[in-house]
C-alpha positions, 0 to 999 in steps of 0.5 A: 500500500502507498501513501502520499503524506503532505508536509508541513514545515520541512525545509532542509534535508535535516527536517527531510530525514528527522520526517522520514525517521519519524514515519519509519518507526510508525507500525507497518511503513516499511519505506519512506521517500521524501520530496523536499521541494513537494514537502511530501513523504511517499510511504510504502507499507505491506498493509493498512496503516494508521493515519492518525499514527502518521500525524502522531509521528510527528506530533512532538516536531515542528513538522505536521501532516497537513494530508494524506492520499492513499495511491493504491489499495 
C-alpha cells in the first residue's frame, strides 16, 4: 500500500530525514521517500496503516501532516 503524506514545515534535508525517521518507526511503513521541494513523504507499507499514527509521528516536531492520499489499495 502507498501513501502520499503532505508536509508541513520541512525545509532542509535535516527536517527531510528527522520526517522520514519519524514515519519509519510508525507500525507497518516499511519505506519512506521524501520530496523536499513537494514537502511530501511517499510511504510504502505491506498493509493498512494508521493515519492518525502518521500525524502522531510527528506530533512532538515542528513538522505536521497537513494530508494524506492513499495511491493504491
Amino acid at each position: 500500500m502507498r501513501k502520499e503524506i503532505t508536509i508541513e514545515g520541512m525545509k532542509c534535508e535535516g527536517c527531510a530525514n528527522a520526517v522520514k525517521q519519524n514515519f519509519l518507526d510508525v507500525e507497518g511503513v516499511n519505506e519512506v521517500v521524501i520530496n523536499l521541494e513537494a514537502k511530501s513523504a511517499l510511504i510504502q507499507s505491506d498493509g493498512a496503516v494508521n493515519e492518525d499514527e502518521l500525524r502522531e509521528s510527528l506530533s512532538d516536531t515542528n513538522y505536521s501532516v497537513v494530508g494524506i492520499k492513499e495511491l493504491d489499495a
